[in-house]
mmCIF file of the N, C-alpha and C atoms, coordinates in Angstrom:
data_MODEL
# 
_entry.id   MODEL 
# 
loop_
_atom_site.group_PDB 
_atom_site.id 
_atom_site.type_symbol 
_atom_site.label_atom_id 
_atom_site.label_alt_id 
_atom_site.label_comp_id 
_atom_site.label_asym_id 
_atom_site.label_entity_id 
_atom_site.label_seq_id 
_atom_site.pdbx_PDB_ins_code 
_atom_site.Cartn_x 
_atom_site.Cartn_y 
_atom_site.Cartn_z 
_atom_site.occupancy 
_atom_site.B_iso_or_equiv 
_atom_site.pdbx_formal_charge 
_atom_site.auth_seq_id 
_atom_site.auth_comp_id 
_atom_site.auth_asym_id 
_atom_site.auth_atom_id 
_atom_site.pdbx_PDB_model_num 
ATOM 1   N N  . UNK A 1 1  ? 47.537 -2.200 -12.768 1.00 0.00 ? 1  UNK A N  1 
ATOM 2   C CA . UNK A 1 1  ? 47.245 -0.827 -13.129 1.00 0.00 ? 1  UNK A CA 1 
ATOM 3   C C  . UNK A 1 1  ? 48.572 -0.091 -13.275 1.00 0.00 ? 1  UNK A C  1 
ATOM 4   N N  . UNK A 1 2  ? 48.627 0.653  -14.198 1.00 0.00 ? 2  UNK A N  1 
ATOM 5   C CA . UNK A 1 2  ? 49.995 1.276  -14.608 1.00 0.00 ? 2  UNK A CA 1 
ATOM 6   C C  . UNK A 1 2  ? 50.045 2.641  -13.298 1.00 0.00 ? 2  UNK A C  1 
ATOM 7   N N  . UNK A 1 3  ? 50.993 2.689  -13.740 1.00 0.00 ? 3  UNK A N  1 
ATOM 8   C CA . UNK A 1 3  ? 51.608 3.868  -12.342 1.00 0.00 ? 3  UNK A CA 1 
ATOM 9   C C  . UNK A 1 3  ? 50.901 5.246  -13.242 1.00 0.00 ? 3  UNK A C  1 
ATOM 10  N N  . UNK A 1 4  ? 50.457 6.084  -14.473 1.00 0.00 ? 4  UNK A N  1 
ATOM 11  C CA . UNK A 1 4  ? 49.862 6.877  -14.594 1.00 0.00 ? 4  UNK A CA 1 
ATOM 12  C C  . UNK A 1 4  ? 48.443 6.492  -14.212 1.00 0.00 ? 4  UNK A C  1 
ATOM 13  N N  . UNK A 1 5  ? 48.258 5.399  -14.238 1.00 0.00 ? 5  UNK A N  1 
ATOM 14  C CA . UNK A 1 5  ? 46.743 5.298  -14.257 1.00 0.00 ? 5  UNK A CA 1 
ATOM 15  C C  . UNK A 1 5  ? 46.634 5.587  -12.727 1.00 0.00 ? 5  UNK A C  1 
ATOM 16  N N  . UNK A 1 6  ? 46.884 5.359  -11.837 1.00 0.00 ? 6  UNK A N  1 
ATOM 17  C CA . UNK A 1 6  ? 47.476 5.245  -10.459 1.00 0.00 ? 6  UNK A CA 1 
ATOM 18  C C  . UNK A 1 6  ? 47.319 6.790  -9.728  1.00 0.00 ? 6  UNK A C  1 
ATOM 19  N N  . UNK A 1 7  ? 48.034 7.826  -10.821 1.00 0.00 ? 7  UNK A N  1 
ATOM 20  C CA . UNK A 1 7  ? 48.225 9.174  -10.484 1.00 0.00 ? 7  UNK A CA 1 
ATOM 21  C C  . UNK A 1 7  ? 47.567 9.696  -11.365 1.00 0.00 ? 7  UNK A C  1 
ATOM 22  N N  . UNK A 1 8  ? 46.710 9.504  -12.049 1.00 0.00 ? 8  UNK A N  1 
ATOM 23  C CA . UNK A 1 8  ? 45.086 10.202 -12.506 1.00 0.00 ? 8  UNK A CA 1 
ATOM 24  C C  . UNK A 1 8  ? 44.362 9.793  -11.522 1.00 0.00 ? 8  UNK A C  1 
ATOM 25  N N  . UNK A 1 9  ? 43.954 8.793  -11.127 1.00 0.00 ? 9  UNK A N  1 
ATOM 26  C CA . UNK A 1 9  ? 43.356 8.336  -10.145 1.00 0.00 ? 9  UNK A CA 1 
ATOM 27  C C  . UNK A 1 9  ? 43.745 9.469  -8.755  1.00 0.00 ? 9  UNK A C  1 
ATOM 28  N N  . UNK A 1 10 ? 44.194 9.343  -8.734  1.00 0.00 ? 10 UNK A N  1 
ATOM 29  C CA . UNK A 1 10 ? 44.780 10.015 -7.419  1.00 0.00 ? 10 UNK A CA 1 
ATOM 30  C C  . UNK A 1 10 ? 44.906 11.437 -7.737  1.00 0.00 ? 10 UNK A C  1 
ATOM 31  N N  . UNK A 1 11 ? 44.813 11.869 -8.190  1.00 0.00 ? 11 UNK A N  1 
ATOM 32  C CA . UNK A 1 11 ? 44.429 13.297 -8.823  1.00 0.00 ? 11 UNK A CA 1 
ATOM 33  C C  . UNK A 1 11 ? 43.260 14.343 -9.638  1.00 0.00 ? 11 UNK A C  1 
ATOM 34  N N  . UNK A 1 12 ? 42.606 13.008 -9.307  1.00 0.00 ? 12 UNK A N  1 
ATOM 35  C CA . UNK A 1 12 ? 40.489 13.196 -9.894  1.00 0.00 ? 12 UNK A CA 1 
ATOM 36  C C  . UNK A 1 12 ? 39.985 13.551 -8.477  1.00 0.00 ? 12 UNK A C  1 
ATOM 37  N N  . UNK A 1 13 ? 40.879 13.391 -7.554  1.00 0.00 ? 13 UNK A N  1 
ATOM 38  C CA . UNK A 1 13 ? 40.250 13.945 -6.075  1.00 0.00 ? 13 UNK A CA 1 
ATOM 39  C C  . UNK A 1 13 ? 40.053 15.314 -5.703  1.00 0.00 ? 13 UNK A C  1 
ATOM 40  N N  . UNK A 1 14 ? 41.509 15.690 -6.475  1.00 0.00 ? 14 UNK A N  1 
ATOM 41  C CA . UNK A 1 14 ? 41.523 17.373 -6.112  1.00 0.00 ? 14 UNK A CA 1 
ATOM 42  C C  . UNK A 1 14 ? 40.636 17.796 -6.875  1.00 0.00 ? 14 UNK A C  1 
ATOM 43  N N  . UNK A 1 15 ? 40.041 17.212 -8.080  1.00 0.00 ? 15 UNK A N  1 
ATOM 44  C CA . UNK A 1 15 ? 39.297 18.019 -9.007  1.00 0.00 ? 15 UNK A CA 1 
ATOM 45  C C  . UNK A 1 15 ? 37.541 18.882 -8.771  1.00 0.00 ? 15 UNK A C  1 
ATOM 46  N N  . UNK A 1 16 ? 37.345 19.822 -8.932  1.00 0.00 ? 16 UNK A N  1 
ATOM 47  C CA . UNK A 1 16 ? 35.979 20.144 -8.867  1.00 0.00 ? 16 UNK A CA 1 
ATOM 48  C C  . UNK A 1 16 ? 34.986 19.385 -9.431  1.00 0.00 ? 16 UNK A C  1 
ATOM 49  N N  . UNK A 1 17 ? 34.116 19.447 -9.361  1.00 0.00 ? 17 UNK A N  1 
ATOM 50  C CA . UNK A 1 17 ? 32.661 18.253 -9.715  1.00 0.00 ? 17 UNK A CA 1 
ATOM 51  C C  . UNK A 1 17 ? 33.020 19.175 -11.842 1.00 0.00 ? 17 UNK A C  1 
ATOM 52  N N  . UNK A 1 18 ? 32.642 19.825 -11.701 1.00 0.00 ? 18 UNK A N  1 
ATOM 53  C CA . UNK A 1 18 ? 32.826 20.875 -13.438 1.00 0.00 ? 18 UNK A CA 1 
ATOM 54  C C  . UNK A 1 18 ? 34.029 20.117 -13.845 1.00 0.00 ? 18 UNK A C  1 
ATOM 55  N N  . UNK A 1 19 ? 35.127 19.968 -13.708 1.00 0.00 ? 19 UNK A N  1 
ATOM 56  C CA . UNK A 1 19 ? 36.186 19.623 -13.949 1.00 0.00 ? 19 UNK A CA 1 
ATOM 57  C C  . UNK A 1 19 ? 36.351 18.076 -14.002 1.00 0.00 ? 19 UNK A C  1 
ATOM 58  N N  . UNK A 1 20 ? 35.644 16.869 -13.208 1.00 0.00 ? 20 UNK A N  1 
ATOM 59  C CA . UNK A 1 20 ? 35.370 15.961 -13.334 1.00 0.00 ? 20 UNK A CA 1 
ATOM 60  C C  . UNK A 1 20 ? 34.382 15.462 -14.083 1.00 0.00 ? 20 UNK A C  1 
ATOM 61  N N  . UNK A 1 21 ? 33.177 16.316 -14.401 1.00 0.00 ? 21 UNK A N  1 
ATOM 62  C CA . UNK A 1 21 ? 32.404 15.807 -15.874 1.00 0.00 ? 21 UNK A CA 1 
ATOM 63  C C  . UNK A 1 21 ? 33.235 16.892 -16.871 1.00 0.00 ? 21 UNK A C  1 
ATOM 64  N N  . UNK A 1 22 ? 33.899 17.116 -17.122 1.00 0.00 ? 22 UNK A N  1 
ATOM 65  C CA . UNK A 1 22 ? 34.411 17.132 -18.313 1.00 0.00 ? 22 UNK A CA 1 
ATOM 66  C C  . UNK A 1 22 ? 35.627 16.351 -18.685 1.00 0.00 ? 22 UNK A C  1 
ATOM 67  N N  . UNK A 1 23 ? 36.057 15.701 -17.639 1.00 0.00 ? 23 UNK A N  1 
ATOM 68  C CA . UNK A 1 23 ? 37.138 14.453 -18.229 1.00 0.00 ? 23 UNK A CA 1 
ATOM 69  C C  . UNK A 1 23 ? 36.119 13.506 -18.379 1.00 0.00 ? 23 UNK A C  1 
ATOM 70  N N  . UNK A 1 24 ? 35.188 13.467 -17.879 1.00 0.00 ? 24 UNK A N  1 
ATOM 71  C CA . UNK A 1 24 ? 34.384 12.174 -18.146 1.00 0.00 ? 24 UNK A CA 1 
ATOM 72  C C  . UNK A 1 24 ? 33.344 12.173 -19.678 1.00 0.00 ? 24 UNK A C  1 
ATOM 73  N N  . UNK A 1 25 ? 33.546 13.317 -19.816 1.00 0.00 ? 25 UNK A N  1 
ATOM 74  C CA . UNK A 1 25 ? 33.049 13.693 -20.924 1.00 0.00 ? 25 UNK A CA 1 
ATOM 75  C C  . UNK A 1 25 ? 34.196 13.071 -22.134 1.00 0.00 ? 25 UNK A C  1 
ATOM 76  N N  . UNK A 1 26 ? 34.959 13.452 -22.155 1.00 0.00 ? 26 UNK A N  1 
ATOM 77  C CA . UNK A 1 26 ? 36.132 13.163 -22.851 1.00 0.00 ? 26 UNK A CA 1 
ATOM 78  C C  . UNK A 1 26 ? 36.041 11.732 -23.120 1.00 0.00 ? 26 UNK A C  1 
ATOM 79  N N  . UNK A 1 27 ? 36.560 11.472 -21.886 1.00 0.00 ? 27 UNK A N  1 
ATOM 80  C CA . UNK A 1 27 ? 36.815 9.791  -21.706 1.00 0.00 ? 27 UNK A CA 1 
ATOM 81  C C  . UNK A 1 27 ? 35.577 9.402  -22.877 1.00 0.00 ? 27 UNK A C  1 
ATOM 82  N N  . UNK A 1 28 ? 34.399 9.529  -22.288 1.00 0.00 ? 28 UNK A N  1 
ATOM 83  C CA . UNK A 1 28 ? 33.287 8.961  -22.977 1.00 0.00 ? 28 UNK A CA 1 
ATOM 84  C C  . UNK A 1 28 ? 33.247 9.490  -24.848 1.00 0.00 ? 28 UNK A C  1 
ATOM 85  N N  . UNK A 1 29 ? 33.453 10.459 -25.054 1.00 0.00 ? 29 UNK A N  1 
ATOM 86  C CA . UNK A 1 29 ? 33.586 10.725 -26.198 1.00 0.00 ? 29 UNK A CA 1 
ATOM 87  C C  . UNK A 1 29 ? 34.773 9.946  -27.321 1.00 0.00 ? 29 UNK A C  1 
ATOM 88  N N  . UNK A 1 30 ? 35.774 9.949  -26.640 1.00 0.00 ? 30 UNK A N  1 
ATOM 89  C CA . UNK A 1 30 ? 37.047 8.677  -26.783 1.00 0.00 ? 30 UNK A CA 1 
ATOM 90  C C  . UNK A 1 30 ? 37.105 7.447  -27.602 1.00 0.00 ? 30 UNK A C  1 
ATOM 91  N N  . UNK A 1 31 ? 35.550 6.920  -26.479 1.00 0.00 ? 31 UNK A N  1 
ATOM 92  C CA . UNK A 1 31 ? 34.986 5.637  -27.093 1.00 0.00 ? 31 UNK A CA 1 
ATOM 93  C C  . UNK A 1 31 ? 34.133 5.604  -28.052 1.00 0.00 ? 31 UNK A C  1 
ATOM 94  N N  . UNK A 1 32 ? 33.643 5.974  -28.423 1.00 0.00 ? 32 UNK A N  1 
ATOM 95  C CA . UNK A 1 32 ? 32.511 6.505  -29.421 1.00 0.00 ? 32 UNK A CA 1 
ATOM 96  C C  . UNK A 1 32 ? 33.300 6.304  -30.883 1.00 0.00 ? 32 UNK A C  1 
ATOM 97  N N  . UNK A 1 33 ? 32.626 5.350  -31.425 1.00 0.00 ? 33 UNK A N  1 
ATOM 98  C CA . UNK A 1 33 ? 33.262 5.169  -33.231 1.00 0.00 ? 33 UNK A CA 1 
ATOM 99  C C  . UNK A 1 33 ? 32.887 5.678  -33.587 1.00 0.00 ? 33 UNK A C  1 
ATOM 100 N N  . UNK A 1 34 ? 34.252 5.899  -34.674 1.00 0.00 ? 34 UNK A N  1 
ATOM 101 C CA . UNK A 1 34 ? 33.950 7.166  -35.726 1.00 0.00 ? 34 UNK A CA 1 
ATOM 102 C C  . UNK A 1 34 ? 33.051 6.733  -36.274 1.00 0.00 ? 34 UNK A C  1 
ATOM 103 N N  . UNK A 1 35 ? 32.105 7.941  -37.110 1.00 0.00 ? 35 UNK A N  1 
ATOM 104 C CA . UNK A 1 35 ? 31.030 8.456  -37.953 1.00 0.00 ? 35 UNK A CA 1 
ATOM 105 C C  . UNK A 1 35 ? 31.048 7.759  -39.232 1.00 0.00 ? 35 UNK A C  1 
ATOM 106 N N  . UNK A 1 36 ? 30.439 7.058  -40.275 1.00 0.00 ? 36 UNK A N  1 
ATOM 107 C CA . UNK A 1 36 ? 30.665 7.618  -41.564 1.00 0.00 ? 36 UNK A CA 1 
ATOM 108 C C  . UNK A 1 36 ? 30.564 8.069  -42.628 1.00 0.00 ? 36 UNK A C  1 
ATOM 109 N N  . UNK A 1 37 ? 31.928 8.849  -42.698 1.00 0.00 ? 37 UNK A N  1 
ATOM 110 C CA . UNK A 1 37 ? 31.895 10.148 -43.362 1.00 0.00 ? 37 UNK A CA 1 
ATOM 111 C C  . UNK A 1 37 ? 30.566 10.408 -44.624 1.00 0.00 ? 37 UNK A C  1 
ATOM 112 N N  . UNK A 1 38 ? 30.424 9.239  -44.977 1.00 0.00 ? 38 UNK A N  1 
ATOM 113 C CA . UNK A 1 38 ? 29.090 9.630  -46.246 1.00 0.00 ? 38 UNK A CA 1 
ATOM 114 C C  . UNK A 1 38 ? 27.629 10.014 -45.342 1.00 0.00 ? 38 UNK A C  1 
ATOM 115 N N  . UNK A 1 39 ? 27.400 9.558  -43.927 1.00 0.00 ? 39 UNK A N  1 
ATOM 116 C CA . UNK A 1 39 ? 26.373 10.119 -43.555 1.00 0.00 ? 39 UNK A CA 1 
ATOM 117 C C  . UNK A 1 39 ? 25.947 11.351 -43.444 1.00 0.00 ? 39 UNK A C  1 
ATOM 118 N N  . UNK A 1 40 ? 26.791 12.237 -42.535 1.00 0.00 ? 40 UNK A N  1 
ATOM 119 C CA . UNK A 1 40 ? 26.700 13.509 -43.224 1.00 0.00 ? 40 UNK A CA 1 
ATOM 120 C C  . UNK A 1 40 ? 26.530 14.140 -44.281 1.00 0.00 ? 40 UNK A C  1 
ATOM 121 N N  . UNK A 1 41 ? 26.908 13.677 -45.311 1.00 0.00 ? 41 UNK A N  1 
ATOM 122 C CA . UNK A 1 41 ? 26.510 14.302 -46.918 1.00 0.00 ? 41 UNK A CA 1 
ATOM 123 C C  . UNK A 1 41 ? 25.118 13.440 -46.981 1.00 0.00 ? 41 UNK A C  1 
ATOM 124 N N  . UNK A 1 42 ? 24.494 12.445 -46.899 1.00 0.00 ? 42 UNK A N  1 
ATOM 125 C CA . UNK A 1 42 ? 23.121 12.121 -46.995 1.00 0.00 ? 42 UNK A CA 1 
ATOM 126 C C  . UNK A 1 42 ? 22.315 12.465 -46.506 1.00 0.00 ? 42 UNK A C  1 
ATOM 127 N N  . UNK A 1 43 ? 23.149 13.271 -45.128 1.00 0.00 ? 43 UNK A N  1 
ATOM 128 C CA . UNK A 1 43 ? 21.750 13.560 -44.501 1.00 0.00 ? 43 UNK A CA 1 
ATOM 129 C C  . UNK A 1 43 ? 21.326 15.206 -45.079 1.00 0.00 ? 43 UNK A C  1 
ATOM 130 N N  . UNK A 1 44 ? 22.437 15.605 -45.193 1.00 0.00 ? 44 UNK A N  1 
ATOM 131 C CA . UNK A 1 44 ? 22.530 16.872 -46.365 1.00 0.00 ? 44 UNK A CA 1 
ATOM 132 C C  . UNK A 1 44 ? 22.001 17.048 -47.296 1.00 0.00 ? 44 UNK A C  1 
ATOM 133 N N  . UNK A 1 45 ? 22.041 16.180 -48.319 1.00 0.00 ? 45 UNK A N  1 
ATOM 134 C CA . UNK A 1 45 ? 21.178 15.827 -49.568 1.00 0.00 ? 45 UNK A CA 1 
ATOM 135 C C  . UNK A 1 45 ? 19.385 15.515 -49.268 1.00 0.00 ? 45 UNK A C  1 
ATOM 136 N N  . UNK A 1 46 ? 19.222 14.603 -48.546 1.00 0.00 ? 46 UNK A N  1 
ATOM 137 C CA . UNK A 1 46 ? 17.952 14.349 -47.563 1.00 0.00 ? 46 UNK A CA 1 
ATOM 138 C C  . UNK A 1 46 ? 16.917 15.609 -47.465 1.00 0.00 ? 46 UNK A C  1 
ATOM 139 N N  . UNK A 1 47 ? 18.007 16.823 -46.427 1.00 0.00 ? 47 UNK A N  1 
ATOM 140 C CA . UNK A 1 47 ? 17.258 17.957 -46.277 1.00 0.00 ? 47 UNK A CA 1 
ATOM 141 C C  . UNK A 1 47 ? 17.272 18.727 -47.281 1.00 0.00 ? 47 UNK A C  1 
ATOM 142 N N  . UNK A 1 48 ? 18.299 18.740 -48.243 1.00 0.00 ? 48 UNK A N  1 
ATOM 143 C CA . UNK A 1 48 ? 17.831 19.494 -49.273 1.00 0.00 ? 48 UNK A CA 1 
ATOM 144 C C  . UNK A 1 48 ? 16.813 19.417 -50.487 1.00 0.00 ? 48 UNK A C  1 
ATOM 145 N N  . UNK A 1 49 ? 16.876 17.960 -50.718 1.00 0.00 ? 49 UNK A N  1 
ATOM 146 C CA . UNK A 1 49 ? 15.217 17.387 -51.064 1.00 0.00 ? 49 UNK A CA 1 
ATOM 147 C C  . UNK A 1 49 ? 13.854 17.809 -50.841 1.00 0.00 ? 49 UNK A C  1 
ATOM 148 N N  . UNK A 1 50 ? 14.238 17.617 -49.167 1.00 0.00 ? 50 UNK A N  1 
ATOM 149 C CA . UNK A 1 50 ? 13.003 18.016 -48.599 1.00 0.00 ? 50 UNK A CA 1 
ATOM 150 C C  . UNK A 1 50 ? 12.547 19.541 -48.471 1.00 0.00 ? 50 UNK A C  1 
ATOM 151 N N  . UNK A 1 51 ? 13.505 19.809 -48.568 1.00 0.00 ? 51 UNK A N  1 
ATOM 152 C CA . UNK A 1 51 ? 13.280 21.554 -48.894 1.00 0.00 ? 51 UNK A CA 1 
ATOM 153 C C  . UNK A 1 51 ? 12.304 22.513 -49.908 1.00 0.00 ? 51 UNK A C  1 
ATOM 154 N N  . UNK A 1 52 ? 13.567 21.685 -51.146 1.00 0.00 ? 52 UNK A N  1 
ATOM 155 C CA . UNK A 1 52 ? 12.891 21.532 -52.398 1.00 0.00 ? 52 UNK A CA 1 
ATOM 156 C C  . UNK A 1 52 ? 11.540 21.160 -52.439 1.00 0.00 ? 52 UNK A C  1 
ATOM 157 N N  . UNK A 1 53 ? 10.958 19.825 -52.317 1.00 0.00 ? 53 UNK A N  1 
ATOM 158 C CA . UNK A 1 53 ? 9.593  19.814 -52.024 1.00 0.00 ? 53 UNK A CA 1 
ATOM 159 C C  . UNK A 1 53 ? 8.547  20.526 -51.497 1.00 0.00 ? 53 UNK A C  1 
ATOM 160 N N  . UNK A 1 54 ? 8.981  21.000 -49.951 1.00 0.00 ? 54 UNK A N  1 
ATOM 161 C CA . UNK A 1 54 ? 8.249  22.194 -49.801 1.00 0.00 ? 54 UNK A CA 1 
ATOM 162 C C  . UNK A 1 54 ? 8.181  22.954 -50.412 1.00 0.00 ? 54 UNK A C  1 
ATOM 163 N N  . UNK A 1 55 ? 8.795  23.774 -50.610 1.00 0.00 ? 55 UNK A N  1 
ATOM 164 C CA . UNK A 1 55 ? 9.414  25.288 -51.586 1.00 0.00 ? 55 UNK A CA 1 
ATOM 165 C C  . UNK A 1 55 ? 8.312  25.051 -52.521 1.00 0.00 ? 55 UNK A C  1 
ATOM 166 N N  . UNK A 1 56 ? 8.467  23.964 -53.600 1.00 0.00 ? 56 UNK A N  1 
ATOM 167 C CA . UNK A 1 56 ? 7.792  23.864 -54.953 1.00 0.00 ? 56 UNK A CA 1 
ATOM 168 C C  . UNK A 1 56 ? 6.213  23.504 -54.822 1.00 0.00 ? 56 UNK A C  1 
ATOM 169 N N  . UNK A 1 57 ? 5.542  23.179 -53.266 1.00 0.00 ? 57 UNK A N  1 
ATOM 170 C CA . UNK A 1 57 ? 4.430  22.960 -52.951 1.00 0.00 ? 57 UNK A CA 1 
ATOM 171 C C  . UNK A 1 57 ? 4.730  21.026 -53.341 1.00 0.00 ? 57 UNK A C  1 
ATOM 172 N N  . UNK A 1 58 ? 5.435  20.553 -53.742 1.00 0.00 ? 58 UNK A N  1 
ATOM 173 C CA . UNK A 1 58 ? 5.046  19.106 -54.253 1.00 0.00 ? 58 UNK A CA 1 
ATOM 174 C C  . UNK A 1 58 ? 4.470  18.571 -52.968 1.00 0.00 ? 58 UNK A C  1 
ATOM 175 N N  . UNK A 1 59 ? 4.834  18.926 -51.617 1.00 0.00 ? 59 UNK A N  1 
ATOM 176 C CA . UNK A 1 59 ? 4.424  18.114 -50.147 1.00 0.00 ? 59 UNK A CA 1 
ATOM 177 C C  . UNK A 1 59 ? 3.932  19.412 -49.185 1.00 0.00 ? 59 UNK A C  1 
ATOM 178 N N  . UNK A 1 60 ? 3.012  19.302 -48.652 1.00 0.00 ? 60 UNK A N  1 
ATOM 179 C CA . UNK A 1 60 ? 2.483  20.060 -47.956 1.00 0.00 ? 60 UNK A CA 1 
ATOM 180 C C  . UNK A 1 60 ? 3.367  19.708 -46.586 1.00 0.00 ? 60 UNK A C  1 
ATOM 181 N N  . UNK A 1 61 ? 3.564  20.821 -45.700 1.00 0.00 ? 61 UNK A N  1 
ATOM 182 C CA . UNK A 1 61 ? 4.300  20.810 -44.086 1.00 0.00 ? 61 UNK A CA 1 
ATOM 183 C C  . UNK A 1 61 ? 2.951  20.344 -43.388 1.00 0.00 ? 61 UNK A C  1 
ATOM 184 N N  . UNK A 1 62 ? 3.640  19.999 -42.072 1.00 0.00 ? 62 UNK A N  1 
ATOM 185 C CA . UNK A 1 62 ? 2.422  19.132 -41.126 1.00 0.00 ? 62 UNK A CA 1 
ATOM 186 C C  . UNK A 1 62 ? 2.792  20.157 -40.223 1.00 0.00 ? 62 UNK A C  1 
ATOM 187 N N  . UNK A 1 63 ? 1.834  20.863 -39.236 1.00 0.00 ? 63 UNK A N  1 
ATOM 188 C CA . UNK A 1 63 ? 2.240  21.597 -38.134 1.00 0.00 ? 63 UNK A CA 1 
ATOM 189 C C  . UNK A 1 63 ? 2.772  20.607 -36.688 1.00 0.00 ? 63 UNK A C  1 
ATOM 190 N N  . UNK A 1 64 ? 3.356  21.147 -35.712 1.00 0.00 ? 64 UNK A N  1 
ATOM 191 C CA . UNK A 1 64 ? 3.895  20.338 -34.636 1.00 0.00 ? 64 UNK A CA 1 
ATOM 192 C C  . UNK A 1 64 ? 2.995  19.897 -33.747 1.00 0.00 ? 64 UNK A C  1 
ATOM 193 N N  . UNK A 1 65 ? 1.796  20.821 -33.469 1.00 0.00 ? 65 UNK A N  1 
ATOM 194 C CA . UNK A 1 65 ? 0.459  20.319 -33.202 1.00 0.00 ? 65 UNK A CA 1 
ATOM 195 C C  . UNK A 1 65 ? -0.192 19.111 -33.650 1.00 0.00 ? 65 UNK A C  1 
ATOM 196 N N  . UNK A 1 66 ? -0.809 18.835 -35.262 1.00 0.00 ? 66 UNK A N  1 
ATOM 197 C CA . UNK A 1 66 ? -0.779 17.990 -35.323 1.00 0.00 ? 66 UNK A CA 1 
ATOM 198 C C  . UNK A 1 66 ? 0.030  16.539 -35.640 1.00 0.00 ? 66 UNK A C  1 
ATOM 199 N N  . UNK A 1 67 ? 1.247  16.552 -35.271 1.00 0.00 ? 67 UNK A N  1 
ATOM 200 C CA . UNK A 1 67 ? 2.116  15.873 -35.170 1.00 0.00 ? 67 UNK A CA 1 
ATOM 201 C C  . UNK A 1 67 ? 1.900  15.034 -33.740 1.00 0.00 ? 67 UNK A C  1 
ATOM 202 N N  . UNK A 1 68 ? 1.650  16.024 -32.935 1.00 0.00 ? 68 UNK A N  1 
ATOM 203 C CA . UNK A 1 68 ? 1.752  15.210 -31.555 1.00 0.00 ? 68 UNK A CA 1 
ATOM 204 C C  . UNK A 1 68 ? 0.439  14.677 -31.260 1.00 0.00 ? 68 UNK A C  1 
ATOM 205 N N  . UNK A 1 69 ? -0.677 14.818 -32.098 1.00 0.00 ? 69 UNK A N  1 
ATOM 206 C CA . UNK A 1 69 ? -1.898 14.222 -31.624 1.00 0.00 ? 69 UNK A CA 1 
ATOM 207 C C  . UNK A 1 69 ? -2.107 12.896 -32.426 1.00 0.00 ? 69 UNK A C  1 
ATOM 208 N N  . UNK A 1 70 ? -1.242 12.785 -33.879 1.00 0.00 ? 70 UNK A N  1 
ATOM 209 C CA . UNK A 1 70 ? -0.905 11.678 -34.187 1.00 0.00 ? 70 UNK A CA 1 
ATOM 210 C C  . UNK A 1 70 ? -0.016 11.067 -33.696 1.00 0.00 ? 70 UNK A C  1 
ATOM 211 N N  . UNK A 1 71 ? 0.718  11.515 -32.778 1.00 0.00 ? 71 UNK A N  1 
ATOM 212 C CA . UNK A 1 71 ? 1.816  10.668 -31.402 1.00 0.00 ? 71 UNK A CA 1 
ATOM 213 C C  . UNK A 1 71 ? 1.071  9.904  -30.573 1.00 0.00 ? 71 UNK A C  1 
ATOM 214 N N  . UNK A 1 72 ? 0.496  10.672 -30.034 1.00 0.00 ? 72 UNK A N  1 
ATOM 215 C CA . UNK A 1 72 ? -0.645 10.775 -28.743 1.00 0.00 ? 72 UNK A CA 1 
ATOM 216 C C  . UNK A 1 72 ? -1.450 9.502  -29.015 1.00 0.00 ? 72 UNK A C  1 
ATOM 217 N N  . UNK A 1 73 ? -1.754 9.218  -30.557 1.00 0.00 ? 73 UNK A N  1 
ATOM 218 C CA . UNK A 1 73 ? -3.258 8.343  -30.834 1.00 0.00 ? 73 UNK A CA 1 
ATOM 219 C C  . UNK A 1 73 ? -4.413 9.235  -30.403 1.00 0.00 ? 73 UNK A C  1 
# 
């Protein structure tokens, strides 16, 4: 273990519980592979489709009610 790793370690003690999930937050965010970049624009395009459809009546909206009773079975 390297000598910083050593004195983070040893210095996550003094830290408040708030202050320790947010390095851990970090840390964890760190690892996390990048995105890609074309998903965001599809998912963009996606909702704007679906928009469109509504708007123009081509698809009728489902309420959240019956959404969950077709969840439910």
């Amino acid at each position: 273990m390297s000598v910083k790793m050593k004195q983070v370690i040893e210095n996550i003690k003094a830290l408040s519980s708030d202050e320790k999930a947010l390095i851990a937050h970090c840390l964890i965010s760190s690892l996390e592979s990048k995105q890609d970049d074309d998903v965001e624009d599809a998912w963009a395009a996606l909702a704007e489709s679906r928009f469109t459809e509504l708007a123009s009546g081509e698809v009728k909206g489902v309420s959240w009610e019956s959404i969950k009773k077709h969840v439910k079975g």
